[in-house]
C-alpha positions as CSV (number, residue, x, y, z in Angstrom):
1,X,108.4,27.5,136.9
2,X,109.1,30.5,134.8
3,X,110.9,30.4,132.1
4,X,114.1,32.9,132.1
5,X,116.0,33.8,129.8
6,X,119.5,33.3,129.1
7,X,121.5,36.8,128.3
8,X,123.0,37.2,125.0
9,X,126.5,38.4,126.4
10,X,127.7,39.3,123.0
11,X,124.6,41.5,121.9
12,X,124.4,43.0,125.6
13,X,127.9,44.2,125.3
14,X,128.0,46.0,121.8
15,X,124.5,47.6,123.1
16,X,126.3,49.2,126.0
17,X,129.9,50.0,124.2
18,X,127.8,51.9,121.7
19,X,125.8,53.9,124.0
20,X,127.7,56.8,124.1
21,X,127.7,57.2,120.3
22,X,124.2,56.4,119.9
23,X,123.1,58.8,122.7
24,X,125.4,61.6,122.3
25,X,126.3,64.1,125.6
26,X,128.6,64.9,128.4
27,X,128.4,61.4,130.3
28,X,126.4,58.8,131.7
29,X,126.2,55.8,133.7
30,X,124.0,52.0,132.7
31,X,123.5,48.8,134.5
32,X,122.0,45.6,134.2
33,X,121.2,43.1,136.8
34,X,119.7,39.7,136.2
35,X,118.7,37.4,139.0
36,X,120.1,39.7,141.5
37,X,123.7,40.1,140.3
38,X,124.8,42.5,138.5
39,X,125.9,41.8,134.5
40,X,126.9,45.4,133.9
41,X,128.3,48.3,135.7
42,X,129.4,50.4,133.4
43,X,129.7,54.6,133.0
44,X,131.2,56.9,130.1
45,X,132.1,60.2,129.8
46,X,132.6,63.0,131.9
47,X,130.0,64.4,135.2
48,X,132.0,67.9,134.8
49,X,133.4,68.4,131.2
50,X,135.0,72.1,132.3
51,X,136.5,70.4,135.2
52,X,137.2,67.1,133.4
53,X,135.8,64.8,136.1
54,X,134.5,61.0,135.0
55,X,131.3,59.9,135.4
56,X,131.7,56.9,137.5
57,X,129.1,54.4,138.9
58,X,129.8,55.8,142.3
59,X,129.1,60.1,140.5
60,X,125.5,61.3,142.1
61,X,122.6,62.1,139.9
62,X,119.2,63.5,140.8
63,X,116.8,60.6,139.9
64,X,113.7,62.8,139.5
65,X,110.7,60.8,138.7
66,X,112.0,58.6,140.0
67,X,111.6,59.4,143.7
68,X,107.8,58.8,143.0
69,X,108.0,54.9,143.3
70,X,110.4,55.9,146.2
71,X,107.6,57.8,147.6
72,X,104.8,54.8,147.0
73,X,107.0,53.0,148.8
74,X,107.2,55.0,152.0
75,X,103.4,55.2,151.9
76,X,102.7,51.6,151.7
77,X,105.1,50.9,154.6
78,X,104.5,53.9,156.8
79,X,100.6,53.9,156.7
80,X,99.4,51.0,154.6
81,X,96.3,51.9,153.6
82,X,96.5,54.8,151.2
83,X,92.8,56.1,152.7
84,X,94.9,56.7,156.1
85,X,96.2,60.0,154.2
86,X,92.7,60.8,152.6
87,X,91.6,63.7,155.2
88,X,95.5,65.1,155.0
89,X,95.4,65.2,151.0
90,X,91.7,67.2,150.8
91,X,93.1,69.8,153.6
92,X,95.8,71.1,150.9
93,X,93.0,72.0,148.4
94,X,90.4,73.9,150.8
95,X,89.0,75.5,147.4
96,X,88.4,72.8,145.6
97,X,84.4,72.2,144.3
98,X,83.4,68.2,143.8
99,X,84.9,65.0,144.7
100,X,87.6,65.4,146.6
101,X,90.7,62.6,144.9
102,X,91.9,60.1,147.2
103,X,95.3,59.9,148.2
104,X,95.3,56.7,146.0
105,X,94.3,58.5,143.1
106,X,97.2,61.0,143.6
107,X,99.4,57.5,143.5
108,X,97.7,56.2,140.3
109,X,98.0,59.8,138.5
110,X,93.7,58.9,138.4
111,X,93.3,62.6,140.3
112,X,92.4,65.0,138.0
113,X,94.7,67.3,140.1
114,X,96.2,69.7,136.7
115,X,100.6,69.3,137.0
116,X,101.5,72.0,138.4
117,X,104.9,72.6,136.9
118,X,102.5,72.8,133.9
119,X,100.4,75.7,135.5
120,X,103.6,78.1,136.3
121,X,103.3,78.6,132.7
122,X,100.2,80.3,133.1
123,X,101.8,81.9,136.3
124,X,104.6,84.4,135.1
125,X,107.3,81.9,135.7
126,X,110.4,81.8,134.3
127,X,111.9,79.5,132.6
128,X,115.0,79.7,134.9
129,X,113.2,81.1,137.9
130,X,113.0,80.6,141.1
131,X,109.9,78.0,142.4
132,X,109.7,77.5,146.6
133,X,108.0,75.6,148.7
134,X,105.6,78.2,149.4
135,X,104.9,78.8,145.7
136,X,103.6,74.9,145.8
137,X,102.1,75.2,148.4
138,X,99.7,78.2,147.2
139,X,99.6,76.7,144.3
140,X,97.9,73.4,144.9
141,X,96.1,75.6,147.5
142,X,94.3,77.7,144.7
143,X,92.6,74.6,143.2
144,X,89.5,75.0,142.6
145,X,88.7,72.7,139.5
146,X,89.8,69.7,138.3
147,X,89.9,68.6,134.8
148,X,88.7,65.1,135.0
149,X,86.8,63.3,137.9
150,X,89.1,61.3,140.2
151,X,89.3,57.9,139.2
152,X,88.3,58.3,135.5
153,X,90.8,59.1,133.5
154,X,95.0,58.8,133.8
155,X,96.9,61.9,133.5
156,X,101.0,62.5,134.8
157,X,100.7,65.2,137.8
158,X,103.8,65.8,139.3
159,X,101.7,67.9,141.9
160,X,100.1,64.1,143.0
161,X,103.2,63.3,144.7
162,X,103.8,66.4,146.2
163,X,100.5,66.5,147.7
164,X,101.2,62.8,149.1
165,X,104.4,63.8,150.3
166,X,103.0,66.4,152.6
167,X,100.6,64.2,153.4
168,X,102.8,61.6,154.6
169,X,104.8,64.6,156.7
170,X,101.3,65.4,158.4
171,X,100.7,62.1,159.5
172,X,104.2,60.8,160.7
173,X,104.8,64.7,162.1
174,X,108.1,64.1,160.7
175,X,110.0,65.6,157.1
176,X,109.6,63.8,154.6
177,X,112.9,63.2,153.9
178,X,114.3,61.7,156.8
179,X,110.8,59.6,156.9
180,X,111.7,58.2,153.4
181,X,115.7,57.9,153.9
182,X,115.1,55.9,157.4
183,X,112.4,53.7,156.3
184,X,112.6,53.2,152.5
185,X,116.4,54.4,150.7
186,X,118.8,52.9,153.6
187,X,117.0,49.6,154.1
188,X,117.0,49.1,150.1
189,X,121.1,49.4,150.5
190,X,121.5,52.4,148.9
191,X,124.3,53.6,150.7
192,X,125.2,57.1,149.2
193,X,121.7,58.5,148.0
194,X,120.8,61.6,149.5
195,X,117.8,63.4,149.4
196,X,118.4,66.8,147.7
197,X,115.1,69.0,146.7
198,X,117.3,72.2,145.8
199,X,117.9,71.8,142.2
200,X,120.9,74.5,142.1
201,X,123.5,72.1,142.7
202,X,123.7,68.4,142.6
203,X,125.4,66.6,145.9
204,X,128.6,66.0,144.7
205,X,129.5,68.6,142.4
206,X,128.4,66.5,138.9
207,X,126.8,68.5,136.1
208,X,123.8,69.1,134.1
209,X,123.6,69.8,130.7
210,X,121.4,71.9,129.0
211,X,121.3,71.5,124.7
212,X,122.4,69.1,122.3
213,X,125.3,67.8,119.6
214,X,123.9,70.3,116.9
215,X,124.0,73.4,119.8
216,X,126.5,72.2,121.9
217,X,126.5,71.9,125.4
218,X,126.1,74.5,128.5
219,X,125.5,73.7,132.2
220,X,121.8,73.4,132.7
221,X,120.4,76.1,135.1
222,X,118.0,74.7,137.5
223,X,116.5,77.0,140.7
224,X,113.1,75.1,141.9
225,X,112.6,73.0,145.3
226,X,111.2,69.8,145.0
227,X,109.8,67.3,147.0
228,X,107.7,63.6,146.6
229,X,107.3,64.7,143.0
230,X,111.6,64.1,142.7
231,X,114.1,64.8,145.2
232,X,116.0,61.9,145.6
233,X,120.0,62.2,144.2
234,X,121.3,58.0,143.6
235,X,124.1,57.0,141.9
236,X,124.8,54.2,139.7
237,X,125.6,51.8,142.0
238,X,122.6,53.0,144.8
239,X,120.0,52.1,142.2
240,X,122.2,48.9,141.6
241,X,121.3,48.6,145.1
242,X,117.7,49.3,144.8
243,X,117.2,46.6,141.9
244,X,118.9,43.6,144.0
245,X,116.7,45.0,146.6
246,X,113.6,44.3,144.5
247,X,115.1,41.0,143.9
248,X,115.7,39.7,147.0
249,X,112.4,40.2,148.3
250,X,110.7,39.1,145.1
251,X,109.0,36.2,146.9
252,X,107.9,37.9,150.0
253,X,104.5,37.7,150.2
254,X,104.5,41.1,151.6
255,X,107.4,42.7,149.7
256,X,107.4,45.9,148.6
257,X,107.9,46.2,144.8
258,X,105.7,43.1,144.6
259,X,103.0,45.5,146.3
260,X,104.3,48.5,144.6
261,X,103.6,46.9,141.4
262,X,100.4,45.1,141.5
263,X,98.2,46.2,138.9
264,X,95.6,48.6,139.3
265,X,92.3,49.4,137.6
266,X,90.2,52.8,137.0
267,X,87.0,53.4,139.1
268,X,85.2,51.9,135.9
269,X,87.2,48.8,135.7
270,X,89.8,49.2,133.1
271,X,92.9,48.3,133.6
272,X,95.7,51.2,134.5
273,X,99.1,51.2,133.0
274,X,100.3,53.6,136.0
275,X,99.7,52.6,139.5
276,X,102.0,53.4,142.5
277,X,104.4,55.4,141.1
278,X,104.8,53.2,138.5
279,X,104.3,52.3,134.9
280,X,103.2,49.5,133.8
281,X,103.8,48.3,130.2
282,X,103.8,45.2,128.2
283,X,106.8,44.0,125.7
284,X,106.2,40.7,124.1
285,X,103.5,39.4,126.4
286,X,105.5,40.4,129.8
287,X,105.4,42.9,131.9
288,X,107.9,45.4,132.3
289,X,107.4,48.1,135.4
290,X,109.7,51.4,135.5
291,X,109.7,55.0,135.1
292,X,111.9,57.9,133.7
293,X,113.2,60.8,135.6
294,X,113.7,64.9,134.1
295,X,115.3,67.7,135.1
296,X,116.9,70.4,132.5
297,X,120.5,68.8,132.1
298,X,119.2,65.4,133.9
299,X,117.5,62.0,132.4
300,X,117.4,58.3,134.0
301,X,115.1,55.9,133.6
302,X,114.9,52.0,134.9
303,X,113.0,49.2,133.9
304,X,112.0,46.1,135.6
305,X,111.3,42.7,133.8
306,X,109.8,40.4,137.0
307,X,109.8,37.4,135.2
308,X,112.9,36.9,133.8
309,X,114.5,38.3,136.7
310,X,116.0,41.2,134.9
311,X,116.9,45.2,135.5
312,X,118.0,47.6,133.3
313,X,119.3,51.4,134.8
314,X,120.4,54.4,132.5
315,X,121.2,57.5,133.7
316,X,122.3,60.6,132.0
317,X,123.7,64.1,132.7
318,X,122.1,65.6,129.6
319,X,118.6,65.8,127.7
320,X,119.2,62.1,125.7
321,X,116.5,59.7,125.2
322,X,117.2,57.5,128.7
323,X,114.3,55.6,128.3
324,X,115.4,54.6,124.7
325,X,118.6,53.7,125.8
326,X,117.2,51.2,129.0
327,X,115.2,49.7,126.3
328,X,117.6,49.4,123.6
329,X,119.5,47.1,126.0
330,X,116.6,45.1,127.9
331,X,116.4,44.3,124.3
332,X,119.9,43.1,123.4
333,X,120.0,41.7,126.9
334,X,116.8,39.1,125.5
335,X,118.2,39.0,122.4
336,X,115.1,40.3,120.8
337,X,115.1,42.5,117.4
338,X,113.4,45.7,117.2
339,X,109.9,45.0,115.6
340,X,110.1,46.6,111.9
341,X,105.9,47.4,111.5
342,X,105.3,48.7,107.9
343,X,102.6,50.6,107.0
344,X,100.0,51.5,103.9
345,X,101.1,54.8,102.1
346,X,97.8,54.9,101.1
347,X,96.2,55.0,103.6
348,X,98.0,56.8,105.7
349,X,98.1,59.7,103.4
350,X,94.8,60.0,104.9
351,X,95.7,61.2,108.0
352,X,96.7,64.4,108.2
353,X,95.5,67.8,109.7
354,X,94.5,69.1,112.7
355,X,91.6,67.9,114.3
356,X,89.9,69.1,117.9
357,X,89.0,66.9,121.2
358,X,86.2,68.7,122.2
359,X,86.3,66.5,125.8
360,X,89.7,67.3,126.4
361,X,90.2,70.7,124.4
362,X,93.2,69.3,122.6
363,X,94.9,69.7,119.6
364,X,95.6,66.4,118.2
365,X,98.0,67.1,114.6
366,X,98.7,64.5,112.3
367,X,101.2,63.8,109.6
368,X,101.9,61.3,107.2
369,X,105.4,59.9,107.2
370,X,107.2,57.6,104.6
371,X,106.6,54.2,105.0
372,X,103.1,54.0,106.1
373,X,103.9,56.3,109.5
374,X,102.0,59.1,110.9
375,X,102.9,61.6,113.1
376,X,100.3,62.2,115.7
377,X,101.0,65.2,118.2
378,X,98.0,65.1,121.1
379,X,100.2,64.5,124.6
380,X,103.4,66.2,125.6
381,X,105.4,65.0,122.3
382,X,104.6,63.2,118.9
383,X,104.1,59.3,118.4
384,X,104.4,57.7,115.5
385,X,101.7,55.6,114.3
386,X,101.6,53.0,111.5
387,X,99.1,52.6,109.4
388,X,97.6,49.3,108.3
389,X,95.9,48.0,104.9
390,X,92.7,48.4,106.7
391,X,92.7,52.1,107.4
392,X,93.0,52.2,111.3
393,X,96.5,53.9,112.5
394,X,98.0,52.3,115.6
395,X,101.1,52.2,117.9
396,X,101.5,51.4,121.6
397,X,99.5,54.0,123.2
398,X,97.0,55.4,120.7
399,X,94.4,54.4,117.6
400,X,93.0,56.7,115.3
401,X,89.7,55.3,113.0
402,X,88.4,57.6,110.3
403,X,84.6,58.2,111.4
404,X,82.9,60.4,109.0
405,X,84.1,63.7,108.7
406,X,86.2,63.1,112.0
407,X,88.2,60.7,113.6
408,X,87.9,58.3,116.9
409,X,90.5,58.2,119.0
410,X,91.4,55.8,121.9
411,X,94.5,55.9,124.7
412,X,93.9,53.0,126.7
413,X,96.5,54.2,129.2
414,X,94.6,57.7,129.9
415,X,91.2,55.2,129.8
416,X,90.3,57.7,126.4
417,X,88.0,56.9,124.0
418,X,86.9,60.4,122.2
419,X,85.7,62.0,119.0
420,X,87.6,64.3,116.8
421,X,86.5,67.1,114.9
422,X,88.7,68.7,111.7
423,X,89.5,71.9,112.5
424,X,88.0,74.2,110.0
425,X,88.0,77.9,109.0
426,X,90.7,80.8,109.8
427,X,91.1,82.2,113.3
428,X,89.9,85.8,113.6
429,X,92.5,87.8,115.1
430,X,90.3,89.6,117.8
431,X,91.3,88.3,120.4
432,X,93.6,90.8,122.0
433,X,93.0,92.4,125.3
434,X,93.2,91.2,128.7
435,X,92.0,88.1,130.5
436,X,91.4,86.8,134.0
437,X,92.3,83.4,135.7
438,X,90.5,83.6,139.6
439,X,91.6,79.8,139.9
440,X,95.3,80.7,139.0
441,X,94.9,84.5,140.1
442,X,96.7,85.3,137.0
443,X,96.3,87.3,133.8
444,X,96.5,87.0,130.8
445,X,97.8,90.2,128.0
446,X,97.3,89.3,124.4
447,X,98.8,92.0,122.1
448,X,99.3,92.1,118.4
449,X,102.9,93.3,117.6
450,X,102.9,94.1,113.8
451,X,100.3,91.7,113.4
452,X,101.6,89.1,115.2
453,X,99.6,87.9,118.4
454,X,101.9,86.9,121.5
455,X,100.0,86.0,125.0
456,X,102.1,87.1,128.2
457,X,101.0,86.0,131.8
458,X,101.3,87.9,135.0
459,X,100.9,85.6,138.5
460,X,102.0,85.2,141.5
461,X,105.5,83.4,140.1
462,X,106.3,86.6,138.0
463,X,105.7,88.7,134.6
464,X,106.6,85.8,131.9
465,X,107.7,86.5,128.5
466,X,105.6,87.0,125.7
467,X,104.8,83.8,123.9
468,X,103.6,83.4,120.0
469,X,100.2,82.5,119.4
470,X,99.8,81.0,115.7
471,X,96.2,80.6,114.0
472,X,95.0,76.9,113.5
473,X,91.8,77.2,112.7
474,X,88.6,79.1,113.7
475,X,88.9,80.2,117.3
476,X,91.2,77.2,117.8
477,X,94.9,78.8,118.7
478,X,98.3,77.0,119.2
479,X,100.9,78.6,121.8
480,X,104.4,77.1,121.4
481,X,106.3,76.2,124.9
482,X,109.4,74.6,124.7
483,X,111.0,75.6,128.0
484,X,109.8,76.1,131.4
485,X,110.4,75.5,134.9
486,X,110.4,71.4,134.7
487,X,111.9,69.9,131.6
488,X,110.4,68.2,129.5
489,X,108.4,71.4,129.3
490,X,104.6,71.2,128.6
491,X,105.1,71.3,124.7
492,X,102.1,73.0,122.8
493,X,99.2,74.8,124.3
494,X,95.6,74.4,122.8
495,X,94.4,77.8,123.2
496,X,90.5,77.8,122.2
497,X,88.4,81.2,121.8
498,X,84.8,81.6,123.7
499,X,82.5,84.0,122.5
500,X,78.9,85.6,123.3
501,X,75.4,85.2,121.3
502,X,76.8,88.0,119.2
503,X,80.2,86.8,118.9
504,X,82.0,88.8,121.2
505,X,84.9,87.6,123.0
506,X,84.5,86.6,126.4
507,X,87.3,84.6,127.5
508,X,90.0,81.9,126.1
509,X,90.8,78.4,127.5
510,X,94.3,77.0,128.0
511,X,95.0,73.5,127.8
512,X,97.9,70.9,127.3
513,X,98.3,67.2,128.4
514,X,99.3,68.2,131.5
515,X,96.9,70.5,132.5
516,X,93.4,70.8,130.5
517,X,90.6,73.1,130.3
518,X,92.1,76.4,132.2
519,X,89.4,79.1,131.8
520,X,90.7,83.3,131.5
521,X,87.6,85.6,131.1
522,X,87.7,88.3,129.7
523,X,88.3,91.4,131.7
């Protein structure tokens, strides 16, 4: 028999009361549920602070990212056999040269399919613009390259689900919405969600909020249409719905969270932390499934503790750390302490600089922190590392050695294990002119402006605003992006030069987490 876990009331409830202080915006909404009933229901401030309405457990919320599991879901019970969709996912990228990803690759974020929100950078979008159907659907129509073989590698594309979501249209010949709402979202209980893929307004009227407590807070302007990627809108007490769901059907041999979160492998073997629309973690020897859910003004996140019978849901209507706050109480709900690693000084004075993934073309930047910490800054934000009396720097998702000049690094989750070069040099600053993506069918203007290079893109989305570039070392550029059409936004751009025999510049390649190796030749 499993052993589960009694809840420590007392702990659970100061973790909750002290939400709203600890995670400071407009409102928000948590729950817990333990073996299938629910502990706390609980929301706190307000879903319109200019109209002064509550948030309550019953106020409407786009769950973003969510909708992905939500999306799994229909595709397990509609077709079965992801393979079924295979020929419906390769007809959306005609262009596309190589192996062709699998519609269970696009489910396991194994496709090497670049995010496309990512890509609208490169496409003139704004920020705050506008981003149709259509404009996905040309798009992921353009692709012509992918930046890892299917199956190899783990990377979050939001363009996966979207592809699998047309997919799953094309083979019912029904929208995907009424397909997932009739089959999936009213079965689970959840009485009030709706499926909303216009981001302008929220069903119900509640608010987003763009900023934070140092800023202030402004309604969050959101214009793009969505759909398998996000979409669906829940409130509180819908994804209380959705959790006794997964509960009730635990033991079913066939049920579907207990095939939505089976665990899943890469083509090589290695185990997958993502699989299904889901990811899949361990905390203290057990596993914990979930996922987390953006928009500009919008965070929620839910995890799932199987074994112990046990669900935590936070949602926000504002930029706070949701996923913190789920785990801050699934910890004070086991009664556990938050583990207090300390590091060597010493040693992790050692790590610090830049240093190039020549596999990847990423930037990875490190910096030593009191206490034994490092800052390491390789995926869409930094993790902090702690470094032990032996030399090696670790946390959850990454290890850094010290080999030779260079590092090693390994993410298990992206199945990464790559060499690191220091970045050496200064950056000449000859790189301005004008550049040419045929994949993307954009281009690319880099000026100097009183000596200061900025990079501006002109696509099919728009003319974007000029962005800084700032020297890191020789031809090795960084290009700041803090905001764009999806939130969190892609963060910092490796921008690497290319030059000729005679070192002349012929192109420059773009990269981030979400969307490596993007080639502009020079024109």
């Amino acid at each position: 028999m499993t052993n589960r876990p009694a809840l420590d009331a007392a702990r659970l409830d100061r973790a909750v009361a002290t939400l709203p202080e600890r995670f400071r915006g407009p409102g928000g909404a948590v729950a817990v549920v333990k073996d299938g009933e629910v502990v706390v229901r609980h929301a706190f401030g307000y879903s319109d602070l200019e109209a002064r309405i509550p948030f309550a457990p019953t106020t409407l919320v786009p769950i973003c990212s969510i909708t992905k599991q939500f999306t799994c879901a229909l595709m397990l019970d509609l077709v079965g056999d992801p393979a079924l969709l295979d020929a419906a996912v390769a007809a959306q990228m005609p262009k596309l040269h190589g192996p062709v990803p699998t519609a269970a690759n696009l489910a396991d974020n194994q496709s090497g399919l670049r995010d496309y929100w990512a890509l609208t950078v490169l496409c003139g979008a704004a920020p705050e613009g506008e981003f149709r159907p259509e404009d996905a659907k040309t798009l992921i129509g353009r692709t012509t390259s992918l930046h890892f073989a299917p199956g190899t590698r783990y990377s979050y594309s939001n363009g996966n689900f979207r592809v699998l979501g047309t997919a799953l249209e094309a083979h019912a010949g029904k929208p995907f919405e009424e397909l997932l709402m009739e089959r999936i979202v009213r079965p689970a209980g959840m009485e009030t969600a709706v499926y909303g893929p216009e981001t302008r307004t929220v069903p119900g009227g509640a608010v987003g909020y763009d900023g934070d407590p140092n800023y202030g807070f402004v309604p969050g302007i959101n214009r793009i249409h969505w759909s398998g990627d996000a979409g669906l809108c829940a409130s509180l007490d819908d994804m209380i719905a959705w959790e006794r769901f997964i509960d009730r059907t635990r033991d079913e041999p066939n049920g579907l969270y207990r095939r939505l979160s089976h665990p899943t492998t890469f083509a090589d073997g290695n185990p997958a932390q993502y699989g299904l629309g889901l990811s899949r973690t361990l905390r203290n020897g057990r596993v914990v499934t979930g996922h987390g859910g953006a928009l500009r003004g919008w965070r929620s996140h839910r995890l799932h503790l199987a074994d112990a019978r046990l669900s935590v849901v936070v949602l926000f209507n504002h930029a706070g750390d949701a996923r913190g706050a789920a785990l801050s109480v699934l910890a004070a709900a086991l009664g556990e302490d938050a583990p207090q690693a300390t590091g060597s000084d010493v040693h992790a004075s050692a790590f610090a600089g830049s240093f190039l993934d020549e596999e990847t073309g990423l930037l990875l930047d490190l910096a030593p922190l009191p206490g034994g910490k490092v800052s390491a800054r390789y995926g869409t934000g930094a993790e902090i590392l702690t470094v032990s009396t032996d030399g090696v720097a670790r946390s959850d998702g990454m290890v850094l050695v010290h080999a030779g000049a260079g590092l090693r690094l390994e993410r298990p989750a992206d199945n990464l294990a790559t060499r690191l070069s220091p970045v050496e040099g200064e950056a000449a600053r000859d790189i301005d002119g004008v550049y040419r993506s045929d994949e993307l069918g954009s281009t690319l203007t880099v000026t100097s402006a009183g000596g200061a290079l900025y990079a501006a893109f002109d696509g099919f989305l728009g003319k974007g605003a000029a962005q800084p570039l700032y020297p890191v070392g020789r031809d090795v550029w960084r290009m700041p992006c803090q905001r764009s059409l999806d939130a969190p936004s892609p963060g910092d751009w490796t921008v690497l030069v290319r030059r000729d025999d005679k070192g002349a510049v012929v192109g420059v390649t773009f990269g981030c987490w979400l969307a490596r190796n993007v080639a502009f030749d020079k024109a």
